[in-house]
N, CA and C of each residue as an Amber inpcrd file, in Angstrom:
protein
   501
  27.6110000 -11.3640000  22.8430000  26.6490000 -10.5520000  23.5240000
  26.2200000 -11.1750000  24.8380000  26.5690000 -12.0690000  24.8860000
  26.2000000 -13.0690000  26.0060000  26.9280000 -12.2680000  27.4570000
  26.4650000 -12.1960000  28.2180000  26.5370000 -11.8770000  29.6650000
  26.9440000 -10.2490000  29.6590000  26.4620000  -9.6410000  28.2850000
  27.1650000  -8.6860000  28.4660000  25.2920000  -7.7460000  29.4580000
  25.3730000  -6.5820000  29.9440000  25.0220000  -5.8060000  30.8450000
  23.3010000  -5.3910000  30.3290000  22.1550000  -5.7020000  30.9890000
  20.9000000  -5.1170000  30.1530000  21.1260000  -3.4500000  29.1770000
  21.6470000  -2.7400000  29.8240000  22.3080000  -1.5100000  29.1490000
  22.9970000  -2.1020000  27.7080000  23.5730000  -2.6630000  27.4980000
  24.5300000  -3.2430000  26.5130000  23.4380000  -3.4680000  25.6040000
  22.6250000  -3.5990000  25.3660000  21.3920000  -4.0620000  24.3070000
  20.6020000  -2.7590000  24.3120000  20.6830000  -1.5580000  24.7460000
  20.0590000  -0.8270000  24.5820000  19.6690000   0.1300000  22.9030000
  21.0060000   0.2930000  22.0610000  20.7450000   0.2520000  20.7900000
  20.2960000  -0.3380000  19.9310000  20.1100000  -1.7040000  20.0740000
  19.5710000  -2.9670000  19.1950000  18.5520000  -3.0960000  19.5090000
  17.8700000  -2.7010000  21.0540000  16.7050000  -2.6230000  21.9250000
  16.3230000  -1.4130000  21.3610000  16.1940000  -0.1020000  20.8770000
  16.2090000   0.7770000  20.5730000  15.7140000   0.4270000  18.6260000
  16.4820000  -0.2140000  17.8400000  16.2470000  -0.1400000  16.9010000
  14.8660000  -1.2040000  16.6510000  14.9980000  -2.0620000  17.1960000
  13.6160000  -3.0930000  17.1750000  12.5910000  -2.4340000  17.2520000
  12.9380000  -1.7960000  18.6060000  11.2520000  -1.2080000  19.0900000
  10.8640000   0.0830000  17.8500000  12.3860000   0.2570000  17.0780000
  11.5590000   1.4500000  15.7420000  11.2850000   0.7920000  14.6310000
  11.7630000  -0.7660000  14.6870000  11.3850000  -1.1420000  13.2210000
  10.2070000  -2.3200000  12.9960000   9.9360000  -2.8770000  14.5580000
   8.8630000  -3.7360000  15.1030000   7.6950000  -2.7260000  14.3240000
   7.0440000  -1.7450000  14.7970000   5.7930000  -1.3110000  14.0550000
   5.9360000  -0.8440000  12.6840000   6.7810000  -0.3930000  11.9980000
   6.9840000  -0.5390000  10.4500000   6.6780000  -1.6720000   9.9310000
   7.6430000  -2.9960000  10.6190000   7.1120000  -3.6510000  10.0930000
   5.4100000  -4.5790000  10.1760000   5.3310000  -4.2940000  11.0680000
   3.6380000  -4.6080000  11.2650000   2.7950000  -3.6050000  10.2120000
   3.2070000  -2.4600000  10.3990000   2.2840000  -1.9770000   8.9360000
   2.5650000  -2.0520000   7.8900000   3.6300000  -2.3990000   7.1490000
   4.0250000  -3.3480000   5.9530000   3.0210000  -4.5610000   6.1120000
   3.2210000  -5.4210000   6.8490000   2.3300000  -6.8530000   6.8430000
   1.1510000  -6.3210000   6.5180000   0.3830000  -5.4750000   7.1290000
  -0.8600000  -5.3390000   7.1970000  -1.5620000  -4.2840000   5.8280000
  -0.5450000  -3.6760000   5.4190000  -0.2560000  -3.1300000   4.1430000
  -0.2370000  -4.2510000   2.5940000   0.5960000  -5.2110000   2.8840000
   0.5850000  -6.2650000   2.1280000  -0.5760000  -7.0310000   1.6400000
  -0.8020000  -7.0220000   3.3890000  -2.3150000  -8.4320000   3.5820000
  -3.3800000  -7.6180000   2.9570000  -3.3660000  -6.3760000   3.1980000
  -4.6550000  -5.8760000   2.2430000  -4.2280000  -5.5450000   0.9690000
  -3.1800000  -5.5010000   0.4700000  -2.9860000  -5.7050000  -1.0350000
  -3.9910000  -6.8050000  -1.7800000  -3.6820000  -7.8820000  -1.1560000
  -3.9590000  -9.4210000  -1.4820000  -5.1770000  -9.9600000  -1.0280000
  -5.8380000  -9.3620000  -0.2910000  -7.5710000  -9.6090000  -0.1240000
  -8.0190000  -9.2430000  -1.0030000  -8.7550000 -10.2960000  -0.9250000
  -9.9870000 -11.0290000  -2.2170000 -10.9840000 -10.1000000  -2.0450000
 -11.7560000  -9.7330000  -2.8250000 -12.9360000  -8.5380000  -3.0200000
 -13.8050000  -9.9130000  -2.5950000 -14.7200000  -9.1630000  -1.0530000
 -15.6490000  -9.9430000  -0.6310000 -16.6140000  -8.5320000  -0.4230000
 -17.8630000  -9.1590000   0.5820000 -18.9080000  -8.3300000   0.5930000
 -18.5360000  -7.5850000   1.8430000 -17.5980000  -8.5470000   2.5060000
 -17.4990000  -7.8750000   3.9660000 -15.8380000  -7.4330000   4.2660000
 -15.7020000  -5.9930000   4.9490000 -14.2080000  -5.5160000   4.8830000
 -13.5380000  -6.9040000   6.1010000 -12.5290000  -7.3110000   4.9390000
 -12.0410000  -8.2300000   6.2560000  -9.9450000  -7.1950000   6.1520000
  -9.6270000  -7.9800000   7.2590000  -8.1790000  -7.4460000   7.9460000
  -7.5100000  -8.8770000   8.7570000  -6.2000000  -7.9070000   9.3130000
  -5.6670000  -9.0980000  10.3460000  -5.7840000  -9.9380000  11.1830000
  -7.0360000  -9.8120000  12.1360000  -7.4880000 -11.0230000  12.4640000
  -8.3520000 -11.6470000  11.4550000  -8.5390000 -11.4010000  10.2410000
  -9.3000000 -12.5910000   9.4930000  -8.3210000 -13.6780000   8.9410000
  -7.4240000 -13.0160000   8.7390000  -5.8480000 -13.8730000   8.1330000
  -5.6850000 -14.5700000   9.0460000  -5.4600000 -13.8130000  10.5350000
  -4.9840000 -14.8760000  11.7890000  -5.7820000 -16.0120000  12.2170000
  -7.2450000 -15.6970000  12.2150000  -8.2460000 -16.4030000  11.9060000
  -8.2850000 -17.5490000  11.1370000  -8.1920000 -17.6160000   9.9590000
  -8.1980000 -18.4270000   8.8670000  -6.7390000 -18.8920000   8.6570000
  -6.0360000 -18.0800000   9.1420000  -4.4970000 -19.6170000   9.1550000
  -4.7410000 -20.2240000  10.9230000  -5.1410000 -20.3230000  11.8780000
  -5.3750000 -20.7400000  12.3720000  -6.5110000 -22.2070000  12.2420000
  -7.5360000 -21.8380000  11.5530000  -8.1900000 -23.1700000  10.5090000
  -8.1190000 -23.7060000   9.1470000  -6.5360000 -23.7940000   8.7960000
  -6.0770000 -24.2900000   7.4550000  -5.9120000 -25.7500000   7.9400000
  -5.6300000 -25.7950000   8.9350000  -5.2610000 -27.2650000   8.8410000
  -6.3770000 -28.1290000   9.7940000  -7.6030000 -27.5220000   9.5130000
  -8.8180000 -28.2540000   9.8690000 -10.1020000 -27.5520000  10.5170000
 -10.8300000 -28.3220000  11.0680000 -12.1630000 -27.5940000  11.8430000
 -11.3960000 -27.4000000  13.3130000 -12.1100000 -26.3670000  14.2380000
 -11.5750000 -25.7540000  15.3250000 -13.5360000 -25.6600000  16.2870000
 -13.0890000 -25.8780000  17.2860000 -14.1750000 -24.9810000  17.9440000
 -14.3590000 -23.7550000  17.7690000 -15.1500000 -22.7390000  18.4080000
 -14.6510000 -21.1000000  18.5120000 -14.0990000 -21.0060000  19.5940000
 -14.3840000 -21.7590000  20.5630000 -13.2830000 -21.6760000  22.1740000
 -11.7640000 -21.4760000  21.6270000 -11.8500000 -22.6610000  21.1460000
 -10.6160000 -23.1030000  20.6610000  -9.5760000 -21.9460000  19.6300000
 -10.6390000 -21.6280000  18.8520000  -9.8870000 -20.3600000  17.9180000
  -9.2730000 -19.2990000  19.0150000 -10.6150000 -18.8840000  19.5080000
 -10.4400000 -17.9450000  20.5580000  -8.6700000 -17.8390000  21.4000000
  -9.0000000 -19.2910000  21.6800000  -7.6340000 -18.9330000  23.0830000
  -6.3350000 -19.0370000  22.0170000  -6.4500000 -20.0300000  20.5170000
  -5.4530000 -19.7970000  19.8160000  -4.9350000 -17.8360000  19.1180000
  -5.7670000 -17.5330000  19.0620000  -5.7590000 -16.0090000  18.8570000
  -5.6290000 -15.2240000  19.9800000  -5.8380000 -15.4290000  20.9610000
  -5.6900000 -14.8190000  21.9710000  -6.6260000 -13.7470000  22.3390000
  -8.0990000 -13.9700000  21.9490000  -9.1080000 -13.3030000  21.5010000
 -10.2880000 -13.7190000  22.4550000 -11.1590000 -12.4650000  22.2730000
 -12.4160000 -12.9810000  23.1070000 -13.6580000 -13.8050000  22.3040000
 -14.1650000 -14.7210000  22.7720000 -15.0580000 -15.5920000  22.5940000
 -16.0880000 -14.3550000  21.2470000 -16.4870000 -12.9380000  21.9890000
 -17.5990000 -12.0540000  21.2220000 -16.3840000 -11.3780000  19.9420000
 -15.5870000 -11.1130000  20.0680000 -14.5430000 -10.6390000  19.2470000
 -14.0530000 -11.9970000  18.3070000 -14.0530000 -12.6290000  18.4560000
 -13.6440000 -14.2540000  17.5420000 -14.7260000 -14.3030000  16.6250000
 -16.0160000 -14.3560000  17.3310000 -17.6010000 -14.1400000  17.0360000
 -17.8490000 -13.1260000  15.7800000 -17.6940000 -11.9480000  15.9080000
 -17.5700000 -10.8950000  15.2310000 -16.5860000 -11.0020000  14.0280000
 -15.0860000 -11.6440000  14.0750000 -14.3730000 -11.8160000  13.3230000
 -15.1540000 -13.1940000  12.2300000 -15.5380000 -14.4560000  12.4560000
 -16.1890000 -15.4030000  11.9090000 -17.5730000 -14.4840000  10.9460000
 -18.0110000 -13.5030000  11.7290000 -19.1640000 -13.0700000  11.0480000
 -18.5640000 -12.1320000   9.7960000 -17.4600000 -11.6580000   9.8020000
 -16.9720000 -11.4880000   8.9890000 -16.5050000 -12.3390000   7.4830000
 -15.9830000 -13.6920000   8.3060000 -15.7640000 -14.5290000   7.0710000
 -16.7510000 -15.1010000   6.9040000 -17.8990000 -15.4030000   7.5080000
 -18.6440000 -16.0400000   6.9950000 -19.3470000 -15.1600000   5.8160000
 -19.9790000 -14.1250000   6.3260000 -20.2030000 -12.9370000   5.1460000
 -20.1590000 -13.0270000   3.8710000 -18.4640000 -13.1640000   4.0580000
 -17.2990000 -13.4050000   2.4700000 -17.5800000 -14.8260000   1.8440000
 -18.1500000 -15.7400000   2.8370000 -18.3110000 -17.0510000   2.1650000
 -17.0160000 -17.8150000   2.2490000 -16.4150000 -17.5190000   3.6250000
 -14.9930000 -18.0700000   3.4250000 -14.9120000 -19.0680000   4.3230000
 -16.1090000 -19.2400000   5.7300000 -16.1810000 -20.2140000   6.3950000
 -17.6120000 -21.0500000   6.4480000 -17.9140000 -21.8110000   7.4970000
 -18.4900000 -22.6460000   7.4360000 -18.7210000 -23.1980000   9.4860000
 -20.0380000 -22.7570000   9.3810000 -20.1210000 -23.3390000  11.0410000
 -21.2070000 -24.0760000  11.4690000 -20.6710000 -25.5120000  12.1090000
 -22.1950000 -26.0820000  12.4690000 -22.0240000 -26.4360000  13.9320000
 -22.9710000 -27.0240000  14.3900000 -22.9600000 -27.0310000  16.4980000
 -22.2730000 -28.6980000  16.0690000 -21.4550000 -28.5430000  17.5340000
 -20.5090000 -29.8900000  17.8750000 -21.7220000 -30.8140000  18.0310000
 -21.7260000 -32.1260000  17.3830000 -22.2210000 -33.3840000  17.3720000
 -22.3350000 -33.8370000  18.7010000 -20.9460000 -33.4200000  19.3760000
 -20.4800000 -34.1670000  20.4720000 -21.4600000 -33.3970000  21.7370000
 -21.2940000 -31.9280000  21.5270000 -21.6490000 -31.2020000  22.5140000
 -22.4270000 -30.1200000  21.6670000 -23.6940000 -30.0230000  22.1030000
 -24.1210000 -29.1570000  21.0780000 -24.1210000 -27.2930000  21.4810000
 -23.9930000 -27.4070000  22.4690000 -23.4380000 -26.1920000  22.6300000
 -22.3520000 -25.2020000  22.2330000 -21.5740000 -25.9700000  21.8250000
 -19.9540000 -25.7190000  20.9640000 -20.5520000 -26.0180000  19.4800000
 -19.9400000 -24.5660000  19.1480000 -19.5700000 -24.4480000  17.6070000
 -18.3090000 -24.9710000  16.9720000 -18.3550000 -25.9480000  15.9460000
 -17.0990000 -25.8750000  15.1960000 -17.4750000 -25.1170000  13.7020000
 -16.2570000 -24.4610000  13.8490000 -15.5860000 -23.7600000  12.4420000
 -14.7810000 -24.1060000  11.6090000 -15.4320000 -23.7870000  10.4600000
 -13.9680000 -24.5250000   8.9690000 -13.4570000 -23.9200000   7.8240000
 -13.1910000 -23.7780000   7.7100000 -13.1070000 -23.0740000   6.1850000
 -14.1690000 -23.6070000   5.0440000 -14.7640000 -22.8000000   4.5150000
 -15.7530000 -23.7720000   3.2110000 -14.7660000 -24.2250000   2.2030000
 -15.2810000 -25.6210000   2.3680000 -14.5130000 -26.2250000   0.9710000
 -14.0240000 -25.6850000  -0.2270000 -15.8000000 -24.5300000  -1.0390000
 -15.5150000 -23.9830000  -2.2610000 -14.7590000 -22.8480000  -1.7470000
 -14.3020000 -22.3480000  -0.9290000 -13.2460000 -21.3620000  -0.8140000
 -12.0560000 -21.8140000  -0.3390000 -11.7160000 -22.8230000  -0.3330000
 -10.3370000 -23.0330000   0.0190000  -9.5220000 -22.6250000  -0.9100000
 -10.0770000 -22.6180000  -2.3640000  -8.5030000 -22.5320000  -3.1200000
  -8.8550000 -20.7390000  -2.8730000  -9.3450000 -20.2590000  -2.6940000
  -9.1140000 -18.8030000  -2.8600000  -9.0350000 -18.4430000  -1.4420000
  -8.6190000 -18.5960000  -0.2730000  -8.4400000 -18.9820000   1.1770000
  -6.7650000 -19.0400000   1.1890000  -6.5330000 -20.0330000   0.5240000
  -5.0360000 -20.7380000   0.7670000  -4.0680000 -19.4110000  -0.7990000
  -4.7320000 -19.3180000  -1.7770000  -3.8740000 -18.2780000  -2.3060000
  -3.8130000 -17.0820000  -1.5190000  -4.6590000 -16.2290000  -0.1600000
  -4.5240000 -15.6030000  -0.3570000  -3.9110000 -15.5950000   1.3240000
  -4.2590000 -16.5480000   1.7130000  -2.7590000 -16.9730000   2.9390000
  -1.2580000 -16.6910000   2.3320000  -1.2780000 -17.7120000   1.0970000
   0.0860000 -17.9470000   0.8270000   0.6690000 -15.8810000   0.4220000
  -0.4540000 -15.4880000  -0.1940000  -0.1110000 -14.3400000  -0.4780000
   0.2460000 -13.4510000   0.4670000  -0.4940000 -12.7510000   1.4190000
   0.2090000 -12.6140000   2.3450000   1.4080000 -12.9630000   3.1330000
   1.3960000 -14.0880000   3.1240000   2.7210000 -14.1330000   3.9960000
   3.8800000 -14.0170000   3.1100000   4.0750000 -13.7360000   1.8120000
   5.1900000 -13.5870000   0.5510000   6.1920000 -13.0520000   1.2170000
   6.3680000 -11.9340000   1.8910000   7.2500000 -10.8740000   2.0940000
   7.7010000 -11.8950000   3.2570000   7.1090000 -12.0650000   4.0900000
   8.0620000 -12.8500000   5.1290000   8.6420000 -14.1040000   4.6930000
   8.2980000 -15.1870000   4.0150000   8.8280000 -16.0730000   3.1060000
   9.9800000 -15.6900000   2.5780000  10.0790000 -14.6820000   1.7920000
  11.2850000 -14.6540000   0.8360000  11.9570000 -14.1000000   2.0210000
  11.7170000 -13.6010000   3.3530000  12.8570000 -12.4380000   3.5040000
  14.1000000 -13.7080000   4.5640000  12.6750000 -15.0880000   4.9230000
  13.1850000 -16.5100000   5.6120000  13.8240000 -16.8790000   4.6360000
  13.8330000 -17.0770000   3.9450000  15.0640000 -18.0690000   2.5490000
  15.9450000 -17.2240000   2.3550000  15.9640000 -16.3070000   2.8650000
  17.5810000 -15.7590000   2.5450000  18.0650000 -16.0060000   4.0460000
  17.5620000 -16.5560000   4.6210000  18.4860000 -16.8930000   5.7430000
  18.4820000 -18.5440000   5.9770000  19.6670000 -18.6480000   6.7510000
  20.4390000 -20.0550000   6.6110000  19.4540000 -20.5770000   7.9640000
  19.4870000 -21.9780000   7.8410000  18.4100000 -22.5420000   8.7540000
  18.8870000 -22.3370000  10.4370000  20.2690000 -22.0900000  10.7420000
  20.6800000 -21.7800000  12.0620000  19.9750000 -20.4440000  12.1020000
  19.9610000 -19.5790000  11.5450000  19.3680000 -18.0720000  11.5560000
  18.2820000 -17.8090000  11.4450000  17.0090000 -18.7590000  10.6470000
  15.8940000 -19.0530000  10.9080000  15.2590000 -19.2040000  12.2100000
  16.1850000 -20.5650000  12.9890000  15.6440000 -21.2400000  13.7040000
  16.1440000 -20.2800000  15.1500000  16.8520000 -19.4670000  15.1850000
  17.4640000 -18.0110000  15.8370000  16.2950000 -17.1040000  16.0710000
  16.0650000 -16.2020000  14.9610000  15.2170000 -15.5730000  14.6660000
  13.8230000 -16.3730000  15.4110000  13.2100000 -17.6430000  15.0470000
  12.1140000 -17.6240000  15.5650000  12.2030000 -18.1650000  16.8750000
  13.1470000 -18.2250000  17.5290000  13.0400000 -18.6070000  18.8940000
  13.1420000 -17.3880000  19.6390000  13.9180000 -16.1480000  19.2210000
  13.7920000 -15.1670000  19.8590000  12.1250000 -14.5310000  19.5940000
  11.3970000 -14.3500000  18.4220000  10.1950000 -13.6600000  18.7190000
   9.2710000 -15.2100000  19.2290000   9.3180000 -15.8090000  19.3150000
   9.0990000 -17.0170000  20.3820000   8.9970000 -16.6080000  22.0050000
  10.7760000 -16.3270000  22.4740000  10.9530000 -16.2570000  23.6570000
  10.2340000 -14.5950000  24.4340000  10.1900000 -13.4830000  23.0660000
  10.1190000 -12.4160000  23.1720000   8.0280000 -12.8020000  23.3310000
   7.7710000 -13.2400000  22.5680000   6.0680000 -13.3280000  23.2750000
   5.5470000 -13.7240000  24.4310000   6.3700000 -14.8370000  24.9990000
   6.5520000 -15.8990000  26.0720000   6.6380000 -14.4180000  27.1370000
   7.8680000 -13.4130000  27.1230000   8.1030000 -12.7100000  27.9060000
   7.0730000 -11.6770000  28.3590000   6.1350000 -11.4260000  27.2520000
   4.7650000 -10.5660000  27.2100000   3.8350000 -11.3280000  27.7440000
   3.5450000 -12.5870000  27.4750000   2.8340000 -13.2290000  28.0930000
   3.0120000 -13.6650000  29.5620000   4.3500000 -13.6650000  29.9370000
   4.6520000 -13.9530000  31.2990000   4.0870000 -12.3740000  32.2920000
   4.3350000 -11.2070000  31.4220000   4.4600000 -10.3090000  32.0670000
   3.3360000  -9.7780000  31.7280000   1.7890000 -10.3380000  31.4830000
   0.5750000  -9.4140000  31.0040000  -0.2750000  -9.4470000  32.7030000
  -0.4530000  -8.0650000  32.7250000  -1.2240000  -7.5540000  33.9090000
  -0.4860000  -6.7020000  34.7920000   1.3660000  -7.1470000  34.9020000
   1.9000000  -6.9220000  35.1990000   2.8390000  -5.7750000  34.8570000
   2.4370000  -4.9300000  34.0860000   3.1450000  -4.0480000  33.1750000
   3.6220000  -2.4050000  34.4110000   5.2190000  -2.7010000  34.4390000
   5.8720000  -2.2840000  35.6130000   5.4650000  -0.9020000  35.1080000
   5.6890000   0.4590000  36.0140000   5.3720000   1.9170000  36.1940000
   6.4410000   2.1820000  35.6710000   6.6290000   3.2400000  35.6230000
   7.9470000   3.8440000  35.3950000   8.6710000   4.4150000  36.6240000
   9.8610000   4.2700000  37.0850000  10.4180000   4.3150000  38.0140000
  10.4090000   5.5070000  38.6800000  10.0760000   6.1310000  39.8430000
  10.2760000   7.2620000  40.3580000  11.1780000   8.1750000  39.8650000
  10.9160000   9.0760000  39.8180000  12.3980000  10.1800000  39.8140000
  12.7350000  10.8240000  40.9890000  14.0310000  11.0280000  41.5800000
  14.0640000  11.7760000  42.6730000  13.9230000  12.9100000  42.7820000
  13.2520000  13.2660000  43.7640000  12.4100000  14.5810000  44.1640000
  13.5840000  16.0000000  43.9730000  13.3320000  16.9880000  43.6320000
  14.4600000  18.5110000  43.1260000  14.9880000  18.4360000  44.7830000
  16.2790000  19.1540000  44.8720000  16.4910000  19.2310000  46.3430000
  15.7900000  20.3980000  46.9030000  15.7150000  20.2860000  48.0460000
  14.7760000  21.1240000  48.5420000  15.6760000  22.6330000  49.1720000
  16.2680000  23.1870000  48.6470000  16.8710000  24.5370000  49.0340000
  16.3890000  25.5640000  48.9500000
């Protein structure tokens, strides 16, 4: 496929872009299978949220730009888990103006089952593929975010059409 013509990818370009949002509502279909009955409706940024602080305390700046989220929208999402009793926030020692966020201890084990739960479907669908095809796969939706991110603000028009002839 290599050097072959942007046209040349147009069917495979074609089938992504129909099976890219299926599969996002599968995930998000899943992920609410597997949420824990809390007091407060949580969703996909609470997952993104909370695997973003599995592997420790975070600022909210910090969550924020990891999510790609606004500071009041990050805010709103935390008030959510906190709600549920799923996090934990006190002002930075260092700087007291900054919040750090954590997961609460007594919810970790019901935190981390319901991470691991969610992500099931994508897990099994990675072990059936060989680690060259893994490591394939995630460099292209890698390179494919990189390309959204290179190109945010910038989102081209659609090209003129030429004008009917004038007879």
């Amino acid at each position: 496929m290599t050097g072959e013509p942007a046209g040349g990818h147009s069917a495979l370009c074609l089938r992504l872009m129909r099976l890219f949002p299926r599969v996002v509502r599968g995930m998000r279909r899943y992920q609410d299978q597997t949420t824990p009955p809390t007091q407060a409706p949580l969703g996909p940024r609470h997952v993104a949220a909370l695997e973003q602080l599995r592997d420790g305390p975070l600022t909210v700046g910090t969550l924020a730009n990891r999510l790609d989220l606004t500071l009041s929208t990050v805010s709103g999402v935390l008030a959510g888990l906190d709600q549920a009793g799923f996090v934990e926030r006190a002002p930075d020692e260092a700087d007291r103006r900054r919040t750090i966020v954590q997961i609460s201890p007594s919810a970790r084990p019901v935190v981390e089952e319901w991470l691991d739960g969610a992500a099931a479907p994508l897990a099994r669908v990675l072990d059936r593929l060989g680690d060259d095809e893994r490591a394939a796969f995630l460099k292209a939706m890698d390179m494919l975010e990189a390309e959204f991110r290179a190109s945010e603000g910038n989102c081209p028009t659609t090209a003129p059409r030429p004008s009917p002839d004038p007879q």
